[in-house]
Structures are given as C-alpha cells and as structure tokens.
N, C-alpha and C positions, 0 to 999 in steps of 0.2 A: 393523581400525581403523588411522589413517592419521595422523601427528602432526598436520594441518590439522586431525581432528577433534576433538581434546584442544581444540587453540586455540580453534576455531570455539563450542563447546561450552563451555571456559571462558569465555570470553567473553560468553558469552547469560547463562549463569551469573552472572556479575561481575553485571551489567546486573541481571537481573531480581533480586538479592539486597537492592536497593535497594529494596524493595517487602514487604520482610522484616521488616526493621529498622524501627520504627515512627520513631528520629529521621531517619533516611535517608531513608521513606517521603513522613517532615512536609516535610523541607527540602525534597524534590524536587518536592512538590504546591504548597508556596508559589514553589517560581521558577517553575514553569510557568505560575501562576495570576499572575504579574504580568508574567514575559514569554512569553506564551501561543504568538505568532509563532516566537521562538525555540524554544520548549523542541520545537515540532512540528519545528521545522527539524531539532533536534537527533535526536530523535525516529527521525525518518525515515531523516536519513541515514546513522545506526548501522543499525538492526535490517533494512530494507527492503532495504541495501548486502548485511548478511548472509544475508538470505533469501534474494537474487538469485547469491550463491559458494553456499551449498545446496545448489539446481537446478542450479547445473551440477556439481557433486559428485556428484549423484544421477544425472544424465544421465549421466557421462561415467565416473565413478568414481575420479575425480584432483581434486585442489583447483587448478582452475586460474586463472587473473588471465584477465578477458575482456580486458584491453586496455583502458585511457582508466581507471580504475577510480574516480581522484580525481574526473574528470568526472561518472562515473556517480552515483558520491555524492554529489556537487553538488546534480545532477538532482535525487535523491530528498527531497533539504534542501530544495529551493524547493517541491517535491509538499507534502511534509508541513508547507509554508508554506501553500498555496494549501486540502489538504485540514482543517484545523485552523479555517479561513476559513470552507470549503463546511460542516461539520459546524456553525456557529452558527447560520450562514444558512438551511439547510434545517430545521433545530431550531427558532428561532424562528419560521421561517414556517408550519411546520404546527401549532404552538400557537397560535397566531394565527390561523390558518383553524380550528382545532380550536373555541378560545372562542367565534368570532365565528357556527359552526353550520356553514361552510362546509363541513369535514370532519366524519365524526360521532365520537361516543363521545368528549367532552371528559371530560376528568380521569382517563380509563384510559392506564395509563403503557406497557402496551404495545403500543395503535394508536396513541398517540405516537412508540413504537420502530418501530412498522412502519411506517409513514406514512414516517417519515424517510426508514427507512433504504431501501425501495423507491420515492419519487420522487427521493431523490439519486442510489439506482444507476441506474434507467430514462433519466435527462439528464443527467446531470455526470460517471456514468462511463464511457461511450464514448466523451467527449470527451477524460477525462481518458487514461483506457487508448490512445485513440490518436496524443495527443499523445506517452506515455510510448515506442511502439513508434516515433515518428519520432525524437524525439532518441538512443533506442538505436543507431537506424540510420545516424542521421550520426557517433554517435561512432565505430561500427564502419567507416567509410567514413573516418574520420581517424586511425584507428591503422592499420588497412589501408596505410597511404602513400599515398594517393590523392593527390596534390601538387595536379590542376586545382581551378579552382574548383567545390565541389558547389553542386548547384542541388537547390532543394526537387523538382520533379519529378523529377530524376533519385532522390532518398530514397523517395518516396511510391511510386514503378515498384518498387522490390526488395523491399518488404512486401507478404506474403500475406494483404491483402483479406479474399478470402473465408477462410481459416484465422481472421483475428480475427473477421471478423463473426460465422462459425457456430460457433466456441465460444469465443472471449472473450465475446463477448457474448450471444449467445442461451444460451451453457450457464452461464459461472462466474457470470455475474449472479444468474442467480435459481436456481442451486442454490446455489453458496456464497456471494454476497457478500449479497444481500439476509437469509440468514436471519443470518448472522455479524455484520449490522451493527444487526439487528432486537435482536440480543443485548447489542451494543456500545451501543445507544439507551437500554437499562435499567439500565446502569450512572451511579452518579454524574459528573458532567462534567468533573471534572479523571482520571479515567481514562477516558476516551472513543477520545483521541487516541493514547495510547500500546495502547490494546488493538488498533486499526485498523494501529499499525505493527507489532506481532505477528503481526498476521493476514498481514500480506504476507510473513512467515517462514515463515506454515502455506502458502499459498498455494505458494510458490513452492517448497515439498516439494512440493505435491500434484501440481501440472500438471507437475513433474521425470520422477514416479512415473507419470503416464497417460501421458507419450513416452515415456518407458520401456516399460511393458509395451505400446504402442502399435506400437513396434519388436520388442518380439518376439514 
C-alpha cells in the first residue's frame, strides 16, 4: 500500500459518505435536482477523473499524473454534462415509444431499463467513447511539447482503431456497459447519474486489470 492509495481511497470515501447521512444525502439530491447540468458536471469530473489515476495505478503500479490532468477533468465535467443530457433523452424516448406500442411491455420497469440502457449504448456510446479517445489524444500531444500546430488527422492516425472497435465496443458494450446501465435504468433518477460516474471508477479498474494480466 502506497500513500496515493490512502488519498485516492479516502477521497471516494469523503465522496460517497454523502450518501450516508440522510441530511447530506437530502441536500445533495436537491442541488442536483435543480442544477441537474451542473451537479453531472461535477459528478463526472471528480470520480471519472479518479477512475482514470486508478487504471493507471493498476496498470503501472505508481500513482502517476498522466499529464494535462486539470484538462482531463475538464473533459470529463463537460462528458458528464452531455451524458446527464443523453440519460433524459433516451429515457423519455423509449417511454414514449413504450406507451405509444411502438416498443413492447409498457409499464415493465425493467424493459424500460433495458431498452434505455441498450439503445443508448448501441448509438451514443461509440460516439461518445470516441470522441473521449481523441481529446485524450491531443491532450497527450500537448503535454508531450508538441510546439507545431496539431491537426485532427494527425490525432485520429495515433489511435488504435481496431483496439477500440473490437473491444471498446464490440466487448465493454454489451458485456459491461449495457447490463450496468440496465441496472443504473431501475434506479430512482436523481441517482442515475451519479451511479454512471461510479461505474467509470469500476470500469477503469477493470480494463487496468485485463492489460494487466493481458501483459502477462
């Protein structure tokens, strides 16, 4: 054990104790419930910030700063703006095809969950997931000292393609993300969004742990 992990560890601690405390609980569901944009913002860019030092802690077994890190977390604030957005959208719309026949088994609360949460990952998350691997890529190209101008081709050339296609997306989709969000769909809705930024802490153990033992 490594003092990063005390920190890291208290820290998630801190965090999810607020979840405890039933006034801590109240206050924290009423700000997010009237600033819904922010609280995903905030959301995201604490625990998803966290998940992503994690994975490389697991990967590498040092707590290391990837470089750009404020940026990084930036990124993850405006994600968990954009997914807080996608979770209403895709919620209300398959309620709405549910009522209206188009989907079946209206009033069952988990082809609600599963509907969501497998046409949000099937469309919004390869788009999402690869927009997340390009702005990685140019922050890694601007702490790097890269001085010239970068150009989006020159970003999109140094990501491996086929590495995201055949298991970001053919694998963590619909082994983890579709059932973890099928779970995350039958949850009340003001914890929706905070359980989706958790999940990107399990997440990015997990795919740590398969380059790991993938390496050895």
């Amino acid at each position: 054990m490594k003092k990063g992990d005390f920190i890291w560890g208290g820290l998630l601690l801190l965090f999810s104790m607020i979840f405890v405390f039933e006034s801590s609980r109240t206050a924290f569901i009423g700000f997010t419930g009237t600033y819904p944009l922010l609280g995903g913002f905030l959301k995201f860019m604490l625990l998803a910030t966290m998940g992503e030092l994690l994975s490389i802690r697991i990967s590498t077994g040092e707590w290391i700063n990837p470089g750009g890190l404020p940026y990084r977390a930036l990124v993850w604030g405006f994600l968990g703006v954009v997914i807080t957005l996608i979770f209403n959208i895709y919620g209300a719309g398959v309620t709405a095809s549910m009522n209206s026949g188009i989907l079946p088994f209206a009033g069952s609360a988990f082809a609600f969950a599963f509907f969501t949460s497998a046409f949000m990952n099937l469309t919004f998350a390869p788009t999402f997931m690869a927009f997340h691997r390009i702005t990685d890529t140019l922050i890694d190209a601007k702490v790097s000292g890269q001085r010239q101008k970068i150009r989006l081709k020159e970003i999109t050339a140094k990501i491996d393609w086929y590495g995201f296609i055949s298991f970001v997306v053919m694998k963590t989709i619909p082994i983890f993300w579709i059932p973890a969000h099928t779970i995350t769909f039958l949850l009340p809705g003001e914890y929706r969004v905070v359980v989706a930024a958790y999940l990107s802490v399990a997440l990015g153990a997990i795919l740590a742990f398969s380059k790991k033992l993938k390496s050895a």
